[in-house]
C-alpha positions in Angstrom: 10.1 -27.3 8.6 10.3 -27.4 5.1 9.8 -24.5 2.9 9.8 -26.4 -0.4 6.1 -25.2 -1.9 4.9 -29.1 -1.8 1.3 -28.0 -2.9 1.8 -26.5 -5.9 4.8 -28.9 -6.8 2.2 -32.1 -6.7 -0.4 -29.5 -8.5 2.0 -29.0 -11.5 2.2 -33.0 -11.5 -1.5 -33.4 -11.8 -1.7 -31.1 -14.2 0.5 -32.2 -16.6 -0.5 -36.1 -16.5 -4.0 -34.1 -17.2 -2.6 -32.7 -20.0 -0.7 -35.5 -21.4 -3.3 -37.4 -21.3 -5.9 -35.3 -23.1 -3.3 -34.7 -25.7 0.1 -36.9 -25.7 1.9 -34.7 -27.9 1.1 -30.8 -26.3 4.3 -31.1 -24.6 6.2 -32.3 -27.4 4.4 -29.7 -29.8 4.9 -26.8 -27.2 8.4 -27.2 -26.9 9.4 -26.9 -30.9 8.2 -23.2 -31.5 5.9 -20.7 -30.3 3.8 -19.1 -32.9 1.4 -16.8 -31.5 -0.8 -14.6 -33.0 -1.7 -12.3 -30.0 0.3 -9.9 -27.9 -1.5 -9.5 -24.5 -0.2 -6.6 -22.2 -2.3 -6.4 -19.3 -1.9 -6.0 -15.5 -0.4 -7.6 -13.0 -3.4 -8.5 -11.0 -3.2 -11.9 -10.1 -7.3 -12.0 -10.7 -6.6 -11.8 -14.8 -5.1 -14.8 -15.7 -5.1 -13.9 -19.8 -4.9 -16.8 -21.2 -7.9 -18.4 -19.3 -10.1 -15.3 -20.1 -9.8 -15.9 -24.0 -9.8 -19.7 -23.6 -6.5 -20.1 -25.1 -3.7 -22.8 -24.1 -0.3 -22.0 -23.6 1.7 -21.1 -26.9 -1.4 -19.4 -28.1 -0.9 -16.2 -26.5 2.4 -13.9 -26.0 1.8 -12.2 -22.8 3.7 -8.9 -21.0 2.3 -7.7 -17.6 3.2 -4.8 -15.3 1.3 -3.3 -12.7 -1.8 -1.6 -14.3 -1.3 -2.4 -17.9 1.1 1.2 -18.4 2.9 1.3 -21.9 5.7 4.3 -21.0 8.3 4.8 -24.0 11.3 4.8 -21.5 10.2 1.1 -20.1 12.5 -1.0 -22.2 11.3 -4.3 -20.5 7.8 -3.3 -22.1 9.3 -2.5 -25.8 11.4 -5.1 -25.8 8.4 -7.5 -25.5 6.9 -5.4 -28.0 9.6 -5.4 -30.6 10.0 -9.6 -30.0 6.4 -10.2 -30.9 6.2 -7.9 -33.7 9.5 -8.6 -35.4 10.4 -12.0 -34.6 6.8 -14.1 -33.6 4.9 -11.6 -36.1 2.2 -11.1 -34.1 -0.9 -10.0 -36.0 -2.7 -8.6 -32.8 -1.9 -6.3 -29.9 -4.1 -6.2 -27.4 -4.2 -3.8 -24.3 -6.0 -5.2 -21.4 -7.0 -3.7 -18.4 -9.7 -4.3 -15.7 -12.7 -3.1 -13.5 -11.1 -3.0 -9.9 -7.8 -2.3 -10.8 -5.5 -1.5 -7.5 -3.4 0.4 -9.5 -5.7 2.6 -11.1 -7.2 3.0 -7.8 -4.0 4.2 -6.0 -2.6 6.6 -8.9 -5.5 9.3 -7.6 -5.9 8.5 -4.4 -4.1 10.8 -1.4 -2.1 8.3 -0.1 1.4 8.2 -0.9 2.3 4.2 -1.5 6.2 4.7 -2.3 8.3 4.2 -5.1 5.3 2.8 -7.0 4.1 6.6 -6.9 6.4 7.0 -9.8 5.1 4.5 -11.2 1.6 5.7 -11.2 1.8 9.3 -12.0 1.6 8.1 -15.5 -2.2 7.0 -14.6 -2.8 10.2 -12.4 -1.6 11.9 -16.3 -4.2 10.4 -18.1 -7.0 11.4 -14.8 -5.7 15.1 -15.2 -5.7 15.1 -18.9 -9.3 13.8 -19.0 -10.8 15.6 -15.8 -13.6 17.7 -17.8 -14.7 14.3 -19.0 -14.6 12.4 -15.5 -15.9 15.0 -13.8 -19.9 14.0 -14.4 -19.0 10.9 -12.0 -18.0 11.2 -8.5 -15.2 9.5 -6.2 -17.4 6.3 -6.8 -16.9 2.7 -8.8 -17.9 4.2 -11.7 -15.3 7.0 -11.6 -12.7 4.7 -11.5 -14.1 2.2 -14.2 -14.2 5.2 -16.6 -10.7 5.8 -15.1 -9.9 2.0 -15.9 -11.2 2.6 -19.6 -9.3 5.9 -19.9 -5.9 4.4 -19.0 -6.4 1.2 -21.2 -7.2 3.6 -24.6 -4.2 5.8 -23.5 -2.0 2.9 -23.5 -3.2 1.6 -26.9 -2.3 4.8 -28.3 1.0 4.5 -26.8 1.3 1.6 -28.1 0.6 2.5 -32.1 3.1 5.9 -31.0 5.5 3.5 -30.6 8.8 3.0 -33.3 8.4 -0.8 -33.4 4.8 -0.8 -34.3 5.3 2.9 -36.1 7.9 0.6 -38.5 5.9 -2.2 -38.8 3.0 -0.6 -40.4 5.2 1.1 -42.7 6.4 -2.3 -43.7 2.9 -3.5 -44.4 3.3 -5.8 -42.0 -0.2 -6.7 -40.7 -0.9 -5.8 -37.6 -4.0 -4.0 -35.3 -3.7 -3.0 -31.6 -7.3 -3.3 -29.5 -8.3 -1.8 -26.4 -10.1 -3.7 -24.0 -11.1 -4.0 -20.3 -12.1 -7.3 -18.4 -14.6 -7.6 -15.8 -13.7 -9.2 -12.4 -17.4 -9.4 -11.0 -18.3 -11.4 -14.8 -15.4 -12.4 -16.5 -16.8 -10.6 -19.6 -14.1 -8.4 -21.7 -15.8 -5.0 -22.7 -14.2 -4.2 -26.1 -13.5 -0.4 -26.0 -13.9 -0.2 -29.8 -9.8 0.9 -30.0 -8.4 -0.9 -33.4 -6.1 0.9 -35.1 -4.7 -1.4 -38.2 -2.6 1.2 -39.6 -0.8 5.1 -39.0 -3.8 6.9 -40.5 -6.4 4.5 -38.5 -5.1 6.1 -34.9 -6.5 9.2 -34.5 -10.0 8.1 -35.8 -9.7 5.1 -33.6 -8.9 7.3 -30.2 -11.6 9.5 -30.8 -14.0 6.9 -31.3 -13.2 5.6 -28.3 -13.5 8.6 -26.4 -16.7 9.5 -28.2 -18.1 6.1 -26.3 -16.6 7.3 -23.1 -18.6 11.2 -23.6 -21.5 9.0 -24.6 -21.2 7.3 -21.2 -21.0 10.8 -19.4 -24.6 11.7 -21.1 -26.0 8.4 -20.0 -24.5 9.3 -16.5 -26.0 12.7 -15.8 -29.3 10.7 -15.9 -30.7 10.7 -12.3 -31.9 7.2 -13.3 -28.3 5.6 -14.0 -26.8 6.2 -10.5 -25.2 3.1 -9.5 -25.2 1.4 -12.8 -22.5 -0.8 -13.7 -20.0 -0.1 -16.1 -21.7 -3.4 -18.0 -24.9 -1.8 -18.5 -23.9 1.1 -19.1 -21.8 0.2 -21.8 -24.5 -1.6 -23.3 -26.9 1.3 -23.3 -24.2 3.3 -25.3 -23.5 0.2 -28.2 -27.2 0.6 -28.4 -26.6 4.5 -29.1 -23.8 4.2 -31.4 -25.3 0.8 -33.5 -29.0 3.1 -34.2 -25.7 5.6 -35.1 -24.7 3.5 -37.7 
């Protein structure tokens, strides 16, 4: 019996002949430099392949994932991707990704223990018990845990504009913004959480703004008439909100 993964070995084949022949010179191209403009850090889930989900070929996209999309100071395999993208490719976009569904998320407040990925996760169950007050208008259902999703993803953002590299960077002029979004298994639509900070001063306005969509959200959800309402509409009800806003 062979264990020699024959299927995705004649796969790889087909795909590249695809490739070559739609463009005879991708490979060649590929293999000089990579120039990307976009830092993705997103999760690990094998359901959010990012560079299908902005339509982008390899080379296009620089891409760091870890198991719930968690930007912790003391992960040096995170920073380290960081600090290549920013100082070396130049990146001129940082976005945090993370999605509806997400295990991980999930997991952090449930009472199960999972093992050493409990460690892990604590950082998520942070961000639950810093924001309870404001997750408190949903129950244990979906939607708790997309606003959890949401939460986590503009949490991360900050941490990544707290961070020295991108800290530095700014204060080189360098030209930069980080963005926080969430993508949606059930539609393969990316909600932008309206998180994008361009420079030091542009943080705090940016996570407040952010969490001002997420209070909005709360309002919409005390409405008998919302139960069960996905995080899609929902979302659109408040852009409707904020653009009469503005």
């Amino acid at each position: 019996m062979s264990n020699r993964l024959t299927d995705l070995l004649e796969s790889n084949k087909e795909w590249a002949e695809k490739i070559n022949k739609e463009d005879p010179a991708f490979f060649e191209t590929l293999a000089q430099q990579q120039s990307p403009k976009y830092l993705w850090i997103g999760c690990s889930d094998s359901r959010v392949p990012a560079n299908e989900i902005v339509g982008m070929l390899p080379g296009e996209l620089f891409v760091h994932r870890n198991v719930a999309n968690l930007v912790i100071h003391s992960d040096m395999n995170c920073l380290s991707v960081i600090q290549y993208a920013v100082q070396v490719l130049k990146v001129e976009h940082i976005l945090v990704v993370g999605h509806y569904g997400c295990g991980g998320v999930a997991a952090s407040i449930a009472d199960k223990s999972n093992g050493m990925i409990d460690n892990w996760l604590r950082h998520i169950r942070n961000v639950y018990v810093h924001h309870k007050d404001l997750l408190s208008a949903w129950d244990h259902s979906h939607q708790k845990l997309d606003r959890l999703c949401e939460l986590n993803v503009i949490e991360q953002a900050y941490n990544v504009c707290d961070s020295t590299i991108v800290q530095e960077a700014w204060a080189a002029g360098q030209k930069l913004t980080v963005h926080g979004w969430v993508y949606g298994l059930s539609d393969g639509l990316v909600n932008d959480l309206e998180f994008n900070a361009s420079c030091k001063d542009d943080v705090p306005e940016q996570y407040k703004l952010a969490l001002s969509k997420i209070e909005a959200l709360r309002e919409l959800a005390m409405a008998s008439s919302n139960k069960g309402k996905s995080a899609r509409s929902l979302w659109a009800r408040v852009q409707q909100v904020f653009n009469k806003a503005n």
